[in-house]
C-alpha positions in Angstrom: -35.3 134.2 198.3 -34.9 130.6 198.3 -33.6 127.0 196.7 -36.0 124.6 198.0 -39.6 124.9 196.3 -41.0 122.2 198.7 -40.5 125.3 201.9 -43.3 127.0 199.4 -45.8 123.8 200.1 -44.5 123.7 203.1 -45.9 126.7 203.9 -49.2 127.0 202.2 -50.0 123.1 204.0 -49.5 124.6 207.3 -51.9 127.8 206.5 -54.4 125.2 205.4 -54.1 122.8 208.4 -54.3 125.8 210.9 -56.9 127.6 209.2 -59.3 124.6 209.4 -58.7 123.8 212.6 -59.1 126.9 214.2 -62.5 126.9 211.7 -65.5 127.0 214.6 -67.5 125.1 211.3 -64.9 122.5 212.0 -65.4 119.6 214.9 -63.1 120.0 217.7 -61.9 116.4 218.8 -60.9 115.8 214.7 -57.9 116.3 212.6 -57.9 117.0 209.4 -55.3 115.7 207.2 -53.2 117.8 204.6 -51.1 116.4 202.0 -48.5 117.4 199.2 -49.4 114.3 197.1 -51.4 114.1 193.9 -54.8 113.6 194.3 -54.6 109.7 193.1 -52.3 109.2 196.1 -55.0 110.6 198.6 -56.3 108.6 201.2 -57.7 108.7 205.1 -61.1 110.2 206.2 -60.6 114.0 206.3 -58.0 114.4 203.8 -57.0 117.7 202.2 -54.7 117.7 198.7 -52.2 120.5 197.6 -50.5 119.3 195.2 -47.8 121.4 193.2 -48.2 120.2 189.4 -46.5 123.1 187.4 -44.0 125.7 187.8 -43.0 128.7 185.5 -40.9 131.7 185.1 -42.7 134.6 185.8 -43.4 136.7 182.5 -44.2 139.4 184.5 -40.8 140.2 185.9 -38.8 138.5 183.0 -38.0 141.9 181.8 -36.9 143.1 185.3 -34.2 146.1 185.4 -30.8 144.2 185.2 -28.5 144.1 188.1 -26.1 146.9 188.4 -23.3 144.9 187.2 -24.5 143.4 184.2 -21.3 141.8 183.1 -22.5 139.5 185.7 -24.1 135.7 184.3 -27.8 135.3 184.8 -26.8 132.8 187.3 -26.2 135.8 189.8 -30.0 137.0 189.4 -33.1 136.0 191.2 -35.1 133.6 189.0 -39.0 134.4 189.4 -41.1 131.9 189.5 -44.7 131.4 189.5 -45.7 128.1 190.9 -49.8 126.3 190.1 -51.2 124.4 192.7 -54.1 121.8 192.5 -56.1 121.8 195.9 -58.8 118.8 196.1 -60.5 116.3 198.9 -60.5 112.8 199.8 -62.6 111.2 202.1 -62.8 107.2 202.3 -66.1 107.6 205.1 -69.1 105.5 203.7 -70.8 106.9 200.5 -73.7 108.6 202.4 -71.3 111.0 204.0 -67.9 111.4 202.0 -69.3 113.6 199.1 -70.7 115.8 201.8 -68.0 116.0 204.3 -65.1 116.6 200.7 -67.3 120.0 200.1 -67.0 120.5 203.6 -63.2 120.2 203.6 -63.1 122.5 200.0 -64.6 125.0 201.5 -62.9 125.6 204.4 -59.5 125.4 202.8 -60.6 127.8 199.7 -61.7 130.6 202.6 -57.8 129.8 204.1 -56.2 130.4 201.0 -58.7 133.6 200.5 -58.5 134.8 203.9 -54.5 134.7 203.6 -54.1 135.5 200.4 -50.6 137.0 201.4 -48.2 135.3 203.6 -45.1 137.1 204.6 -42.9 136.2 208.7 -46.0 138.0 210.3 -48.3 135.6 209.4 -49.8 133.9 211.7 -53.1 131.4 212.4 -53.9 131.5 215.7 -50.5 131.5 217.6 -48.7 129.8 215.1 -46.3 131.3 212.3 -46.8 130.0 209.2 -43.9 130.4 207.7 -41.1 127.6 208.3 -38.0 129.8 210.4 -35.8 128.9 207.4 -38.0 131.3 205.3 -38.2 133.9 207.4 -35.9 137.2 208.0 -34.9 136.9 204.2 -37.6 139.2 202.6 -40.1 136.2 201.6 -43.8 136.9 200.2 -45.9 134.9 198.5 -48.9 136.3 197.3 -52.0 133.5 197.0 -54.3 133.7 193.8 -57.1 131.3 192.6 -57.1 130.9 188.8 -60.0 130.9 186.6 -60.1 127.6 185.1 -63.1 126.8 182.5 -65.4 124.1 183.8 -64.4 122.2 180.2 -60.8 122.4 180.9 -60.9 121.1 184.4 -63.0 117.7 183.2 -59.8 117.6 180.5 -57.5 117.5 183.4 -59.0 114.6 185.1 -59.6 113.0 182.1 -56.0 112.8 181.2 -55.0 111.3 184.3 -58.0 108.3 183.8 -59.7 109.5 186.8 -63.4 110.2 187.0 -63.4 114.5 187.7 -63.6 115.9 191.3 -64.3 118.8 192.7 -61.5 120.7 192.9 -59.6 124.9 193.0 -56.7 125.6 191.1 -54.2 128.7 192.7 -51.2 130.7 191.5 -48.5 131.5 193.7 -46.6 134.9 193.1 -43.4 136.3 194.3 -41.5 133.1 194.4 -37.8 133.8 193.8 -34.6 131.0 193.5 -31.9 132.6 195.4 -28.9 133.1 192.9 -25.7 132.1 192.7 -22.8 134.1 194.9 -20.1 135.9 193.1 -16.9 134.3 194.0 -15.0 136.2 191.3 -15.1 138.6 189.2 -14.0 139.5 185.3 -11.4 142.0 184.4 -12.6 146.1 184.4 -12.7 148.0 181.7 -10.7 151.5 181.9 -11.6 153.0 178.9 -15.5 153.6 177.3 -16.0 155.0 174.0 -17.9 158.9 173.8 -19.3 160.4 170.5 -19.6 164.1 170.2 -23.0 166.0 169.7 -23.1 169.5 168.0 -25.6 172.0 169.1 -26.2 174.9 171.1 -25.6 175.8 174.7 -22.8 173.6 176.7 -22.6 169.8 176.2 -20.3 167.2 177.8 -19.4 164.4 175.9 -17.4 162.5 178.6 -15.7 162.8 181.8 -11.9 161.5 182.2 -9.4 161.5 185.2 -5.6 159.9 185.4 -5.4 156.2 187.4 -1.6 155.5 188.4 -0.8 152.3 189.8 2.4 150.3 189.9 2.2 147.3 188.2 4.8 144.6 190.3 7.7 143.8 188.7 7.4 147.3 186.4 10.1 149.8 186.5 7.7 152.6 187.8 4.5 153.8 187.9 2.0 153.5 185.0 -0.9 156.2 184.2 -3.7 155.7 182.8 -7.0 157.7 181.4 -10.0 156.4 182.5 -13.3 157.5 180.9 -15.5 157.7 182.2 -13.9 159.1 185.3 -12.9 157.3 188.3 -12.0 159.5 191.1 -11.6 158.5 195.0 -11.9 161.4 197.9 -8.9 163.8 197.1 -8.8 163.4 193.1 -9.5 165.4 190.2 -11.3 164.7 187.2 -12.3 166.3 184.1 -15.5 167.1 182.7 -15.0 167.4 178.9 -17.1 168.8 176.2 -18.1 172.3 174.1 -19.4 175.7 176.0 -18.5 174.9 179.2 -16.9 178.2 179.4 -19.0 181.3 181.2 -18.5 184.0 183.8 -20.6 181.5 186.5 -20.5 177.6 186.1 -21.9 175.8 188.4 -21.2 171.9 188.8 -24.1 169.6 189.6 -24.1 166.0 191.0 -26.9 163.2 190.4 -27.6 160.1 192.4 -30.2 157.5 192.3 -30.5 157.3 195.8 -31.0 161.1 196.5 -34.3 163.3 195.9 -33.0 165.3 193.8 -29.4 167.1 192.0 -27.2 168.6 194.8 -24.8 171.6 193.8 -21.0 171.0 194.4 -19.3 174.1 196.3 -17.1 175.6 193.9 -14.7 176.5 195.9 -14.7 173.4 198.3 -13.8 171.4 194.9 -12.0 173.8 193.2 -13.9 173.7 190.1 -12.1 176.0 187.0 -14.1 176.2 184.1 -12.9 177.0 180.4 -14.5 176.4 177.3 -13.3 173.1 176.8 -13.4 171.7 180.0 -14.5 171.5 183.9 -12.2 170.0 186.3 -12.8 169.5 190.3 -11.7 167.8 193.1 -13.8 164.9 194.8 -14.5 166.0 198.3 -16.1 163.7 200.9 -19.3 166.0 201.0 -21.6 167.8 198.5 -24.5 169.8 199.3 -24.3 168.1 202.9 -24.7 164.6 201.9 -22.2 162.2 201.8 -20.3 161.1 198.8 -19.6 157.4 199.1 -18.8 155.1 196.6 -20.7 154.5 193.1 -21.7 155.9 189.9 -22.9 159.3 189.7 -23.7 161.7 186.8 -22.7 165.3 186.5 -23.8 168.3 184.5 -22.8 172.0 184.2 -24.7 174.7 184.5 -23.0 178.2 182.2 -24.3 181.5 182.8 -22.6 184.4 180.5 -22.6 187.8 182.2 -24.7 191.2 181.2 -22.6 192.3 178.0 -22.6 195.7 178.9 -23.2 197.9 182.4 -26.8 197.5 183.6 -27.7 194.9 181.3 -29.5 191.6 182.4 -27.2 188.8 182.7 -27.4 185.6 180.1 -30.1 183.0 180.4 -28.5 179.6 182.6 -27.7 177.2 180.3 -27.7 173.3 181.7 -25.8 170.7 179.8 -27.1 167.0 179.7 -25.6 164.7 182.1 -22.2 162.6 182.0 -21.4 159.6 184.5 -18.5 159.2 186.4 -17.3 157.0 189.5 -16.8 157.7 192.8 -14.5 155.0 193.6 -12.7 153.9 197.1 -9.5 154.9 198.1 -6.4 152.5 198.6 -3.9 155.0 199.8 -1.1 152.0 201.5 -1.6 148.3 202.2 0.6 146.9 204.8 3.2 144.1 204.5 1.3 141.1 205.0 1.9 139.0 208.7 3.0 135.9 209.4 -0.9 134.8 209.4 -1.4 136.4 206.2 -3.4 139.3 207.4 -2.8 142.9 205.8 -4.3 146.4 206.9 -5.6 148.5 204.0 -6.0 152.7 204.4 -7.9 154.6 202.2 -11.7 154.9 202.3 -14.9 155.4 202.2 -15.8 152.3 203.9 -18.9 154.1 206.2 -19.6 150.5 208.1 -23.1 152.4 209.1 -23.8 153.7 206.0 -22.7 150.6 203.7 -24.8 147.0 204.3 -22.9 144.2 203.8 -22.9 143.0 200.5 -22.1 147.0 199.4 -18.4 146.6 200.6 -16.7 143.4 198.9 -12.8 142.6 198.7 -11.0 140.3 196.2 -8.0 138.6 196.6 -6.9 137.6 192.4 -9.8 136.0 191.4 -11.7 135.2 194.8 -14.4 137.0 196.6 -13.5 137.0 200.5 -16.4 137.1 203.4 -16.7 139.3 205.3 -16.6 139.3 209.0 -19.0 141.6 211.0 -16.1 141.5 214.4 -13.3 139.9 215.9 -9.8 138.2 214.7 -10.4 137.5 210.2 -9.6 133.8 209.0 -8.6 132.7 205.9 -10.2 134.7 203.0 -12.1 136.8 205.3 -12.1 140.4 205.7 -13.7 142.7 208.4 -14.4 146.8 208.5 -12.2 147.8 211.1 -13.8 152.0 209.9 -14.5 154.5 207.6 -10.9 154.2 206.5 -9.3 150.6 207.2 -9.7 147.4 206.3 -8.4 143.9 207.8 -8.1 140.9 205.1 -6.5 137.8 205.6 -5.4 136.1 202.4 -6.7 132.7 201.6 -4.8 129.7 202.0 -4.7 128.4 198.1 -2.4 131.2 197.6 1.5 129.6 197.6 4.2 131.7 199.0 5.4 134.6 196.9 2.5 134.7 194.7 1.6 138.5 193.3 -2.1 138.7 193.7 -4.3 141.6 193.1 -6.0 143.4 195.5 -9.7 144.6 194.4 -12.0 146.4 196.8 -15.8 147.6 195.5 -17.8 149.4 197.4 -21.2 149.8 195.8 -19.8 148.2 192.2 -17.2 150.9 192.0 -13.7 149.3 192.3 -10.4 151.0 193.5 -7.4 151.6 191.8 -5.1 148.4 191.2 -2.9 147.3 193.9 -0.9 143.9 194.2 -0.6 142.0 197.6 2.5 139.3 197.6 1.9 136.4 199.4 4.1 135.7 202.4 
């Protein structure tokens, strides 16, 4: 991703440039010149124009999935963008020659721009990258196409700018995307979602629920709430609601985006009991051998009745449609903050190997921290100290006995509420 559109020229100058140089059609004691400008501002002998004259939003990928918060702006997503390039030649040599040597310059740079139709940080002509090193390592591909432009439409083009038509190429550049904004806060969660109950046969689950507690400062005790759909950290239960759930075998299945395919909880492990009205289990840290970090997941049950009478085949398995619920982090005890301002959170899952960076995010009221890959945290940073501790350092806005909250997300699912005073 990126903010500067002039990197994008940038780029696409230097594969020209390099292309024809390295041509063997092209003379090896001469230099060919490669400009951004408009073609009126062209000048010099050997003189190559790329000029960027229109930019779009791509209507391709305007109807891209949304992000996986969506109460998010649409300043935090990508914008993409497909940027139209003119590419024309200039030659101020005596008339004899300068038609002839312009053609010679068009062709060379339209078998570049073929030749290299994709640019990504391997690219290369001859030993050089051609990529500027403020493109690269950030995921960057453009993808070079020339654009069918009607010989009519092309002599309008000219026309409009009073100058007699030229040969010229027209290209479209792909995969062009405007970094977004950074979230440096975040609005209020929602604890309770709406569910409408189905009738028909066989078991259905119309929501899943579990109990928050948290201790809001200044309360006189603890305050419980029902979230639905569930949120549940390592060590909870929650509750899978809805009609024939009940069975002599019920078997509790998990769904994940990221995994192959539905992984069956142990029942035993979780301490699943089933009745007709509802399935509740314990979050453990596995299921089916793979790991169950933080995020949304959806669940389903599976009910099998047994044979009605001695040597009778047992009931069909019936599965019921799937329900989500969150797998959120644990904040089991957050220290008294230092001197500095630093507190220690315990809980987990925060898997440093198994989470990138962005995945884990800590808010302190209303403002994202960084994070810090190692060493001492400084003002509203925080660093992964393991799978079950955090260091954050407060920010310095902050003034002393403020009652902030304390929000960590791990892969958009947030923890219970906790409040941090300000030292």
């Amino acid at each position: 991703m990126l903010l500067q559109l002039s990197l994008v020229t940038e780029t696409l100058v230097r594969l020209v440039e390099q292309a024809v140089i390295h041509s063997p059609d092209w003379p090896a004691n001469s230099v060919p010149t490669v400009s951004p400008d408009p073609p009126d501002r062209l000048s010099g002998d050997r003189t190559l124009g790329l000029y960027l004259y229109h930019a779009q939003e791509d209507p391709a990928r305007r109807n891209a999935p949304p992000p996986e918060d969506s109460s998010l702006p649409a300043r935090h997503s990508p914008l993409p963008l497909l940027l139209h390039y003119l590419l024309t030649a200039h030659s101020d040599l005596p008339p004899s020659t300068r038609t002839y040597e312009e053609q010679h310059l068009m062709g060379l740079a339209m078998k570049a721009l073929h030749d290299h139709s994709r640019i990504d940080d391997d690219t290369r002509v001859g030993n050089d990258q051609v990529m500027p090193a403020t493109l690269r390592g950030q995921g960057n591909r453009l993808l070079v196409t020339s654009r069918t432009v009607p010989p009519t439409d092309a002599v309008s083009y000219w026309a409009a700018g009073q100058n007699p038509p030229r040969l010229s190429a027209y290209y479209e550049v792909a995969a062009v995307l405007l970094a977004p904004e950074k979230t440096t806060s975040r609005p209020a969660r929602v604890l309770s979602v709406g569910t409408h109950p189905v009738l028909g046969a066989g078991p259905y689950v119309t929501r899943t629920e579990s109990e928050v507690t948290f201790t809001v400062p200044g309360a006189p005790g603890p305050r419980t709430v029902r979230a639905r759909p569930a949120e549940a950290a390592v060590g909870d239960r929650f509750t899978i609601v809805g009609t024939g759930l009940g069975g002599d075998s019920v078997q509790v299945t998990l769904h994940h985006a990221q995994w192959p395919g539905p992984v069956a909880v142990d029942p035993l492990a979780w301490g699943v009991t089933a009745a007709p009205g509802g399935v509740t289990a314990t979050v453990q840290t596995t299921a089916g051998g793979r790991a169950m970090l933080p995020g949304v997941y959806a669940v389903s049950v599976s009910v099998q009745s047994g044979p009605g009478s001695p040597g009778a085949t047992p009931g069909p398995v019936l599965v019921s449609n799937s329900s989500p619920f969150t797998v959120v982090p644990a904040v089991r005890s957050v220290s008294a903050p230092t001197a500095e301002r630093r507190v220690t959170v315990e809980g987990g899952r925060f898997d440093p190997v198994a989470l990138p960076e962005d995945e884990i995010q800590v808010y302190v009221g209303t403002a994202r921290l960084s994070r810090r890959q190692s060493g001492a945290t400084d003002a509203g940073e925080f660093c992964v100290l393991d799978g079950t501790h955090l260091e954050v350092r407060l920010p310095d806005g902050p003034q002393p006995g403020d009652r902030l909250p304390l929000r960590v997300i791990v892969r958009g699912a947030e923890s219970a509420p906790r409040w941090v005073t300000v030292p």
